[in-house]
C-alpha positions, 0 to 999 in steps of 0.5 A, a space after each residue: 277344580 277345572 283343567 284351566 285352573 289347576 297348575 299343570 306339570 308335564 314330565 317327558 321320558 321315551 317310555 316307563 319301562 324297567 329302570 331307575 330315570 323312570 321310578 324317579 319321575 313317577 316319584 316326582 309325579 306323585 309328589 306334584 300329584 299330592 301337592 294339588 298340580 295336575 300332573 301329565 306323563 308324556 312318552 314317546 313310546 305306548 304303555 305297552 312298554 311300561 314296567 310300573 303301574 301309573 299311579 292314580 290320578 295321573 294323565 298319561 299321554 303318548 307323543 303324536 305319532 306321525 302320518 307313515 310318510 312323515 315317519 319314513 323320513 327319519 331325522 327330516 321328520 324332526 321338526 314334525 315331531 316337535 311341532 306334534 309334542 308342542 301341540 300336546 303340551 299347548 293342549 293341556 295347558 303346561 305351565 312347568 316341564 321337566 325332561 327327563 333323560 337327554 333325547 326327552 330333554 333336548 325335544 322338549 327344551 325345542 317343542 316350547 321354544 317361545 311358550 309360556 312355560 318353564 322348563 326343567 331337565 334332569 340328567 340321570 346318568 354320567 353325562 360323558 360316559 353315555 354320550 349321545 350321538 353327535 347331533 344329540 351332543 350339538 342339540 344338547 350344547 344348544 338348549 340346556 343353556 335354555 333350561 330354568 333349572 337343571 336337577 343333577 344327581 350329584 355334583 360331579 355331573 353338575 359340573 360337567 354340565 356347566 362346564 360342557 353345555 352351560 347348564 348354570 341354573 341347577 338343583 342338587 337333588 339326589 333320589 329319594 329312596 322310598 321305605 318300606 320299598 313298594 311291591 308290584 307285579 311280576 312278583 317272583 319269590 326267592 325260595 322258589 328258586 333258591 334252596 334253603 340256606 345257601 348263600 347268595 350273592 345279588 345284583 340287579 339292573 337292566 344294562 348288563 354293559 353298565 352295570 358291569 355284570 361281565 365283570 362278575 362272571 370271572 369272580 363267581 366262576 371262582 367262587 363258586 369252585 370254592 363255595 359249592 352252594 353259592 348263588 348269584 342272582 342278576 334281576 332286571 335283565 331281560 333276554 331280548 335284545 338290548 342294542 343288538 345284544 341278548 344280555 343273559 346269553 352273553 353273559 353265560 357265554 362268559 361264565 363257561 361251559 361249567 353245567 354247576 355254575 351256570 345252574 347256580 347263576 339265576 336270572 329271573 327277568 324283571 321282579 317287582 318285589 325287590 325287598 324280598 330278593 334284598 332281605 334274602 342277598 347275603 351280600 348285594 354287589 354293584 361293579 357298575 363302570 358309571 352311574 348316575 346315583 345308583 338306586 338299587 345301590 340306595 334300595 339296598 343300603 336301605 333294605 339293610 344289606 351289606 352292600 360293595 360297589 365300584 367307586 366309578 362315576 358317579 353316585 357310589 361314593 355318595 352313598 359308601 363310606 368304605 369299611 364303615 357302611 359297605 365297601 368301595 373299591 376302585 373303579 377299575 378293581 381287577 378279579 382278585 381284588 373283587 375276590 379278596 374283599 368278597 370272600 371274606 364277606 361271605 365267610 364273616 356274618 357279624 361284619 355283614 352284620 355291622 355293614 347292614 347296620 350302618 348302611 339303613 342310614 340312608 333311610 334318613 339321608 335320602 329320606 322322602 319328606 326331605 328331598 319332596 320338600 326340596 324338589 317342590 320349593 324347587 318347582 314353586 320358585 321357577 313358576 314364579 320366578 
């Protein structure tokens, strides 16, 4: 089938790089990819940034970089840029487009203005605890009102959109969890880095601020005093700066100067075989001060492990029933509070046990065939609407 008559759908992010907005948008791809649409990834950064292998049959273009005179203006050189990301799109014939993320969404909602095509966005955080800069805020409050649909991860976000920035047309569409969990390279294996049989707490994301790692050096720096073969592992965080601040660094900084627990605090980076390092977690954490819905909370549950979260905006609350599937806690749960409901999880193995147990429903709640169905019935109406 030619380009010209092959529908076409472009979904725009800055970049593929470790994080859950882009193991979503590549899942959507693949969805459209497998239904007969001819399906463009547009980035604003190169692949030399990507975390994930494109999946076959995918395009993926890079927006147009501007002459260096252009660039050296800033934010002047913003009409330019969007002029450049709508030629882009004129050129491969995009009929649907989905922005993902604000910066993505709000570029692409003004590149189109006035085309023949649909637009959708997708939120992947909670909007008021990530807020963009001002001119961000304003661009936002103008165009989401212009967008045929808005797929939100869960009601509380839908409803601040409507309310803030007049985003009425929307989907609820949380993230479909993929099972068995696929496996890519870096492939780090736990028993390389662990002895044998010791217990392990784990964590992992890429924004060590968000998800509330700092939270945990206090709690395992008195765990570990009482466990001396505990270990806690955080995956995901790179070493290099993140908005000024070298993540890992920081974090040891904050456990102390104690040579054992710093030994026993690993760090491997960005893994690519998350299934083994959930099968080997005695208990996996997530402390996070927002989310949008929390994939590797989802990944974990699905993976079977006995699963505490913070019951902050938003997603957790979605996915733990407390003291049926895993625990919640306050958003706001102090160290001792932490303390006292992690303890006894690592001491009783038959209530990790039942935990786990309940937790792989999520297999079925958030299950692929379902949400794919949703999410492409969903593209179907606003095509033809």
């Amino acid at each position: 089938m030619s380009q010209g008559s092959t529908p076409a759908i472009a979904f725009t992010i800055d970049s593929l790089k470790l994080g859950g907005a882009e193991r979503t948008l590549l899942r959507w791809a693949v969805w459209c990819r497998d239904a007969g649409w001819r399906v463009v990834v547009i980035t604003r950064k190169g692949a030399e940034r990507d975390a994930y292998p494109l999946p076959s049959g995918l395009i993926r273009r890079q927006e147009p970089r501007l002459s260096s005179g252009f660039e050296r203006l800033g934010w002047w050189a913003f009409p330019a840029r969007l002029l450049a990301l709508r030629s882009l799109l004129q050129e491969e014939s995009v009929s649907i487009a989905v922005g993902v993320t604000v910066l993505p969404a709000v570029k692409l909602l003004l590149a189109s203005r006035g085309l023949s095509m649909r637009c959708l966005v997708s939120e992947r955080n909670y909007p008021p605890a990530r807020s963009p800069s001002l001119p961000w805020r304003w661009l936002r409050r103008l165009t989401y009102p212009w967008a045929d649909l808005h797929l939100v991860q869960t009601s509380t976000i839908g409803a601040w959109l409507q309310r803030h920035c007049g985003a009425n047309r929307q989907l609820l569409l949380p993230n479909p969890v993929i099972w068995p969990l696929p496996s890519h390279e870096p492939v780090v294996d736990p028993e390389s880095l662990l002895p044998e049989g010791v217990p392990v707490i784990l964590a992992a994301g890429t924004k060590a601020h968000q998800k509330g790692f700092d939270r945990l050096m206090p709690m395992f720096a008195t765990l570990a005093q009482r466990w001396p073969h505990l270990r806690l592992v955080l995956l995901g965080l790179s070493d290099q700066p993140y908005q000024g601040l070298r993540q890992q660094t920081w974090l040891r900084g904050l456990l102390g100067d104690d040579a054992d627990h710093q030994q026993r605090l690993l760090l491997p980076g960005a893994v690519g075989n998350m299934a083994d390092w959930y099968a080997r977690a005695d208990l996996f954490v997530l402390p996070s001060r927002f989310e949008g819905f929390p994939n590797v909370l989802l990944e974990a549950m699905a993976a079977g492990c006995a699963c505490v979260a913070s019951d902050c905006p938003t997603g957790p609350s979605d996915l733990i029933n407390d003291n049926q599937n895993g625990r919640l806690l306050a958003h706001d749960a102090s160290t001792d509070r932490w303390i006292e409901v992690l303890e006894p999880l690592l001491c009783d193995a038959s209530q990790r046990s039942r935990f786990a147990q309940q937790a792989v429903s999520v297999r079925e709640r958030f299950g692929e065939t379902r949400l794919r169905s949703t999410f492409l019935a969903a593209l179907e109406g606003v095509n033809h609407g």
